[in-house]
N, C-alpha and C positions, 0 to 999 in steps of 0.2 A: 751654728746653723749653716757656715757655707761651706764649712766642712761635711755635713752633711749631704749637701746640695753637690756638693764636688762629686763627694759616693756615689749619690745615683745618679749623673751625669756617665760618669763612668763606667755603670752597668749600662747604662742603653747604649753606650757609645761599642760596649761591646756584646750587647745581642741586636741586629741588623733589624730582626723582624719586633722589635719596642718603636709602639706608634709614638708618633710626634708630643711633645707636651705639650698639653692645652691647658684652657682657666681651670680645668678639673683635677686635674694631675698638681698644678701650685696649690690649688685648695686642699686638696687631701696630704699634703706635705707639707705645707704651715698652718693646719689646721685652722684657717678659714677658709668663709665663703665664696664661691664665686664670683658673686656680686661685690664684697669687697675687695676683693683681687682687681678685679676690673677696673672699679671706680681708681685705685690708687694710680694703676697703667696706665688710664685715660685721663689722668687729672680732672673725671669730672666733681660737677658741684657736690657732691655726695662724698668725694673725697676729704672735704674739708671735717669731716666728724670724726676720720679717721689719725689714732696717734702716728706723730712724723715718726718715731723708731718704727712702728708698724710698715709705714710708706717704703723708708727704706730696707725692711727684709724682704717684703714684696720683692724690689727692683731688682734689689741683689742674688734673689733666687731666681726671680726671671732671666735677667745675662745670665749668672753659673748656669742654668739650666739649656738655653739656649731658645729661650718662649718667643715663639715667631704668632703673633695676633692672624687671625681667621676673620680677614675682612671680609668675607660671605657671608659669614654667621653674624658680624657685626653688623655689614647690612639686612640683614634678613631681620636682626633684633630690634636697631634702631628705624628701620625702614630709612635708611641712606644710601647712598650709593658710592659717596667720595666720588664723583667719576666728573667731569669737566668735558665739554664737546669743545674743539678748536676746528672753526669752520676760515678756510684759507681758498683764497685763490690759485696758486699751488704750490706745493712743497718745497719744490728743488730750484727754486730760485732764490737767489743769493739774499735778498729783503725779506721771503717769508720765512726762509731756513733760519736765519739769526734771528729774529723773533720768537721762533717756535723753539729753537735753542734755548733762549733767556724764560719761558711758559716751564720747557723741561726740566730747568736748570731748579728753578724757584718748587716746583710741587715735588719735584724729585727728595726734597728735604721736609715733605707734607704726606699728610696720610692721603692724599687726591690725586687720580689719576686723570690722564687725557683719553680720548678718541679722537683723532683727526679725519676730516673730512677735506675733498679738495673738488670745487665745483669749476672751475677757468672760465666764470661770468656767464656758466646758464642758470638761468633764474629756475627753467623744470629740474634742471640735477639739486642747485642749490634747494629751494623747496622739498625735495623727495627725501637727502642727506637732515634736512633739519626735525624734521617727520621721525628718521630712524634713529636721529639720535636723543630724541623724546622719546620716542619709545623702549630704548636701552635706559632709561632712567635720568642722563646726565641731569645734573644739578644748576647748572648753569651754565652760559655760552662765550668764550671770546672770540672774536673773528676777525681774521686779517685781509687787508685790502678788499673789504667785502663790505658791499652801500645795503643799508638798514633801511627800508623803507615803512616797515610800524612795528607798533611795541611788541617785542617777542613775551614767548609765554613764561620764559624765566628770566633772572638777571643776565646782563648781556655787559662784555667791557670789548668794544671797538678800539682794535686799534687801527689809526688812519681811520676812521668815523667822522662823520662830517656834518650828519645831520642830529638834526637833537629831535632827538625820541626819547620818551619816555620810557622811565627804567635802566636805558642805555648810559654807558660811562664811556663816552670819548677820548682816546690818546692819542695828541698828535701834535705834530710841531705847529710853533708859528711860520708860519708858511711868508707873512712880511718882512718877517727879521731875514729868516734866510736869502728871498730876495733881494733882499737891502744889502747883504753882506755878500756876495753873489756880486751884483750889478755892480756895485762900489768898488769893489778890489779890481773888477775890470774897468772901469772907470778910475780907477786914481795909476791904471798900467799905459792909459793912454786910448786906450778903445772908446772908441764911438759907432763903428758900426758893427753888431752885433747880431748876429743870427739864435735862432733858437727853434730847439725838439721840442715840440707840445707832447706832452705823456697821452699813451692811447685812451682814446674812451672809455672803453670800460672799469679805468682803474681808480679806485677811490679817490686818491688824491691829485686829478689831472686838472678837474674842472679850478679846485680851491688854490692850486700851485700855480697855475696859470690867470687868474685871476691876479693874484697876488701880485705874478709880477708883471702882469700891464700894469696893477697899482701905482706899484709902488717906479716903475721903468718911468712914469710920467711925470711922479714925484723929481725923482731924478733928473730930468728934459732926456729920457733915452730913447730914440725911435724904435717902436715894436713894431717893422714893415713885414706885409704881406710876404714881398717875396725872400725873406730873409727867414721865413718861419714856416717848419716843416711838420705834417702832425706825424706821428710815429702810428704806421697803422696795423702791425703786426704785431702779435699775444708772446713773443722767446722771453726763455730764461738765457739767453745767450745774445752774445756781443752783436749778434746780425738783427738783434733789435733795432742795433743805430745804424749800420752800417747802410742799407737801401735809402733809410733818411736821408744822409748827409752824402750820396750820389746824386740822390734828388738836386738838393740844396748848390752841388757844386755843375751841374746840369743848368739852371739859372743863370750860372754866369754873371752873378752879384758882387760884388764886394763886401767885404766882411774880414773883419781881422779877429773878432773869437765867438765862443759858441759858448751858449748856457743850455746845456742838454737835461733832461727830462730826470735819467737817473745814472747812473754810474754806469754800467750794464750799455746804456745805446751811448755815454760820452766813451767807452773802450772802443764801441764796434765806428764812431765817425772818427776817431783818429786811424782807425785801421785804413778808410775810406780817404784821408787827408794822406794818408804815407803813400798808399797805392798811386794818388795822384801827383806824388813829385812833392809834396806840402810839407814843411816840415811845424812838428810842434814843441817848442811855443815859438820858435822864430817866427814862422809865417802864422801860423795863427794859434790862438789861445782857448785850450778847453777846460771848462769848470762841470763838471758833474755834480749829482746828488745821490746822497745814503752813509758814503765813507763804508762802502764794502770791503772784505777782506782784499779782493783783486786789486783793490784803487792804490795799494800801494805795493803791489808786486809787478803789475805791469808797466813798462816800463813807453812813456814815459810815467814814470809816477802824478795820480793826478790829485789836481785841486779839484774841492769837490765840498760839499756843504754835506757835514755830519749830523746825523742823527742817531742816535745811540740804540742801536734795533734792539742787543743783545737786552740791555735796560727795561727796554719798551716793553719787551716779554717778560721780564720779571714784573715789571709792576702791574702789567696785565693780569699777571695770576694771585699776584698779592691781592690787585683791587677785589678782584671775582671771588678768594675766598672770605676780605672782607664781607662782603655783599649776600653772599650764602651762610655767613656765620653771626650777620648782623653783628660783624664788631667795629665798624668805624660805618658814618656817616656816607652814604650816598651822594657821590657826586657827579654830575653831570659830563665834567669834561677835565682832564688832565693836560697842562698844555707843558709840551718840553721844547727847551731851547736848544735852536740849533746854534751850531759853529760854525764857521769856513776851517776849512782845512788847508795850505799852500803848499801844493809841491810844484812838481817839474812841468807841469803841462798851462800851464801860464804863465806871463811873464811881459814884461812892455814892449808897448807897439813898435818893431823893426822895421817892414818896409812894408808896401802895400800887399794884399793878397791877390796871386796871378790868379784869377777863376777866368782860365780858358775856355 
């Protein structure tokens, strides 16, 4: 038989104008059905009546032959679409890219595709964008750093999701732990007076992160002062996120010997801001970021920073979401991953006091 199957591989390989092999072309060459061809390909429930040698001449004439599935026709038949909407804040930033990395990474080994959508926190583009991606069919939603305020019309997996909605599967750190482990490493380096980036408004996880850590700062005895705390009020996917911050911060004329910044991205652009002014880091003072972005250890100084596992985050995103579309595992509400600290060069014990000219 794959001898066979070799043969007329071989003739189509050599007349150009021989159309593609379809389910019709395997049925009329192992003389079955279409419909069993199928069911064996797709491993559905119908496959089970059919003998395993059968299964395996299917498969094996499918590769010899070179049988590439007609997911048109397959949606057209099943009325599916395989198709997944990824609605994002935007693309090219270092926390939505490796997320949306880890989405591609995991479907890319599944019969479901994406559509990405990118709204940067307007609620008319976001509403219009979730409009057209109901209407192209997709099956269901995951959305990054994007706030859910009621139940969507399909299953929906948030990552960084904060509120619980109905239908919605939340993915997100603990946001205590990581302040705990954060605050503590600067606290057991000697720091006591500590400044901090509030992450901008519009982003999912500003209000919960910050929360967090007056929490858990109090727990601790750490002072969260006014003037030591800067809110970040520009939308970059770049370092000058932090950078206008932490001019602010050093415009104050406060003291302060380290910084627990918002995300990775504005802890790069306040030491850029800390060198221009003569500061050196971690001598004179000490920055801790968040994400554990790729940059966080090519820049140099290499920084400490609280990891969360983006690339992760996206794969289990797209795992949950097919769950949830394929009803094969239980519906759950919220996925919570644990963060790390991470210790490099950009922290380190308290030296001398901080000049804030």
């Amino acid at each position: 038989m794959i001898g066979e199957a070799t043969n007329l591989m071989r003739k189509r390989t050599s007349d150009t104008t021989e159309p593609r092999v379809t389910l019709k072309t395997l049925a009329e060459h192992l003389h079955l059905t279409a419909g069993t061809i199928s069911a064996a390909l797709n491993d559905s429930a119908a496959a089970r009546a059919i003998p395993e040698h059968t299964k395996r001449r299917i498969v094996e004439a499918a590769r010899e032959l070179n049988y590439k599935p007609n997911y048109f026709a397959r949606s057209l038949r099943l009325q599916r679409t395989y198709t997944i909407g990824v609605i994002t804040q935007q693309i090219g930033d270092p926390y939505g890219s490796a997320i949306i990395s880890g989405i591609e990474e995991y479907l890319r080994n599944s019969e479901y595709f994406f559509l990405t959508v990118i709204h940067r926190h307007d609620q008319r583009v976001l509403q219009n964008y979730s409009q057209m991606l109901l209407a192209r069919g997709v099956e269901g939603f995951i959305t990054v750093d994007t706030s859910i305020k009621e139940q969507p019309a399909l299953p929906t997996v948030a990552v960084a999701g904060h509120r619980h909605v109905p239908g919605v599967t939340n993915i997100t750190i603990d946001h205590k732990v990581a302040a705990r482990l954060a605050l503590t490493h600067l606290l057991e380096n000697g720091h006591r007076e500590i400044a901090f980036l509030k992450g901008q408004k519009d982003s999912s996880d500003s209000r919960t992160r910050w929360t967090a850590i007056c929490d858990v700062a109090k727990e601790l005895g750490v002072r969260v002062r006014s003037e030591l705390t800067v809110q970040i009020e520009t939308d970059l996917a770049t370092p000058e996120l932090g950078y206008p911050a932490a001019k602010l911060l050093l415009a104050r004329k406060q003291h302060f010997t380290a910084l627990f910044a918002y995300n990775d991205i504005s802890a790069i652009g306040a030491i850029q801001a800390f060198q221009e002014a003569g500061l050196r880091v971690p001598e004179d003072v000490s920055v801790v970021g968040f994400d554990d972005i790729p940059l966080a250890v090519i820049f140099k100084p290499e920084l400490t920073t609280i990891c969360q596992p983006l690339l992760r985050m996206g794969q289990i995103a797209a795992r949950t979401i097919i769950d949830q579309i394929e009803k094969t595992a239980e519906y759950m509400p919220e996925i919570m991953i644990e963060p790390e600290l991470i210790r490099r060069a950009s922290s380190g014990r308290v030296k001398k006091s901080v000049a804030t000219k």
